[in-house]
DRENFIVEX-169101 format. One record per residue (C-alpha): residue in three letters; y, z, x. Coordinates in steps of 0.05 Angstrom, whole numbers, plus 5000, padded with zeros to 4 digits. Example, Ala and Ser with C-alpha at 12.3 -4.5 7.8 and 13.67 -1.06 7.14 Angstrom:
BEGIN
code; Y; Z; X
ala; 4910; 5156; 5246
ser; 4979; 5143; 5273
***
This chain:
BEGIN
code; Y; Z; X
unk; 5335; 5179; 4988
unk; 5261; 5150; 4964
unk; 5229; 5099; 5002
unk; 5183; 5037; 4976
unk; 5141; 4995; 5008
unk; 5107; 4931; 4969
unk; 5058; 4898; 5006
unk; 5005; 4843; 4974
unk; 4929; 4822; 4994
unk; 4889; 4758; 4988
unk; 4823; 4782; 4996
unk; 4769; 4721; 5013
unk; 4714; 4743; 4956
unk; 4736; 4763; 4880
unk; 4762; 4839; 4879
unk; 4711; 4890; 4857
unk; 4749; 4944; 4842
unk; 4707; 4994; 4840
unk; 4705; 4992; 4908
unk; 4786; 4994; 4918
unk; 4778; 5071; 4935
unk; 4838; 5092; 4982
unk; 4810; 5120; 5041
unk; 4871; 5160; 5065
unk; 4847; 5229; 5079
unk; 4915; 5259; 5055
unk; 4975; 5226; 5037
unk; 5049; 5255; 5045
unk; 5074; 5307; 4992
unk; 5109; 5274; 4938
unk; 5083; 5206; 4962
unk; 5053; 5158; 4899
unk; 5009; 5093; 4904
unk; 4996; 5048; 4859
unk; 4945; 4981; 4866
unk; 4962; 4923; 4813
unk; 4920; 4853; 4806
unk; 4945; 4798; 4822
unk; 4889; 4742; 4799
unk; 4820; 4752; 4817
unk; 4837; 4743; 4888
unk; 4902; 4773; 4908
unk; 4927; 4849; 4884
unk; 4987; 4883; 4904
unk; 5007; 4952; 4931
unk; 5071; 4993; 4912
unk; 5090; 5063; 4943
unk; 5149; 5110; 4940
unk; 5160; 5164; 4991
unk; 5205; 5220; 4989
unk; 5248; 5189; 5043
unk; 5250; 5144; 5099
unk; 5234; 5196; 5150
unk; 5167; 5217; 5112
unk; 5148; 5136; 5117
unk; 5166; 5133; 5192
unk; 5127; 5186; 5204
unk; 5054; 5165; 5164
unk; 5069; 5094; 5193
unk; 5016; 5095; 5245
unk; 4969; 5126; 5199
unk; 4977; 5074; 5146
unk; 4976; 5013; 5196
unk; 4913; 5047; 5229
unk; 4882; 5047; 5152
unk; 4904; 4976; 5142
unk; 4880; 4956; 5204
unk; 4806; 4977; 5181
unk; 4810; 4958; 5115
unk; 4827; 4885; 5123
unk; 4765; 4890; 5182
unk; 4716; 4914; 5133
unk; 4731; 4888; 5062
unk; 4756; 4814; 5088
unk; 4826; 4815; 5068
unk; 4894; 4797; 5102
unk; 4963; 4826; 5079
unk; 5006; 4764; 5058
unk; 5073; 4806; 5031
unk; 5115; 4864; 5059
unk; 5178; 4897; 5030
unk; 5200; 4962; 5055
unk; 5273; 4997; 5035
unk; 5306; 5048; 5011
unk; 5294; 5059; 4921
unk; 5382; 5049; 4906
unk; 5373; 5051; 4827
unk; 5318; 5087; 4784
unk; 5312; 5075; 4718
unk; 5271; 5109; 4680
***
C-alpha cells in the first residue's frame, strides 16, 4: 500500500526558490516529491512511497537531510502527516 508524508516549513527570510534544490543524492524507486507555496514564508512538502516499508527504511536518511537543511537555509518544520494513501482518485 503507498505511503504519504506532508510535512510544512516556515522559513525566517522570503523563499527563493531557486534555491529549493533537493539535495537527496537518490531517492527510493517509485518515490515522488512535490514542494507547494504556502505564502511567501511557509511552503509545504508532499511525498508518496511505494509502501510503508520503503519510508521506514529512507527515514534516517530523510531526517539526516532535514536536519541540515533547516541548519543551513533557517527554517523549522511546523506540520507532519505520515499514513498509509486508502483512496486514489485520479
Amino acid at each position: 500500500m503507498a505511503y504519504a508524508v506532508m510535512t510544512a516549513w516556515k522559513h525566517k527570510n522570503p523563499i527563493d526558490w531557486k534555491n529549493m534544490v533537493p539535495e537527496i543524492d537518490k531517492m527510493p524507486e517509485g518515490t515522488t516529491i512535490q514542494w507547494f507555496a504556502i505564502d511567501e514564508y511557509n511552503h509545504g512538502s508532499f511525498a508518496t512511497y511505494t509502501s510503508k516499508e520503503v519510508y521506514d527504511d529512507f527515514k534516517a536518511e530523510l531526517d539526516a537531510y532535514r536536519e541540515k537543511v533547516s541548519s543551513s537555509m533557517d527554517l523549522e518544520k511546523t506540520f507532519d502527516a505520515v499514513g498509509p494513501i486508502n483512496v486514489d482518485v485520479s
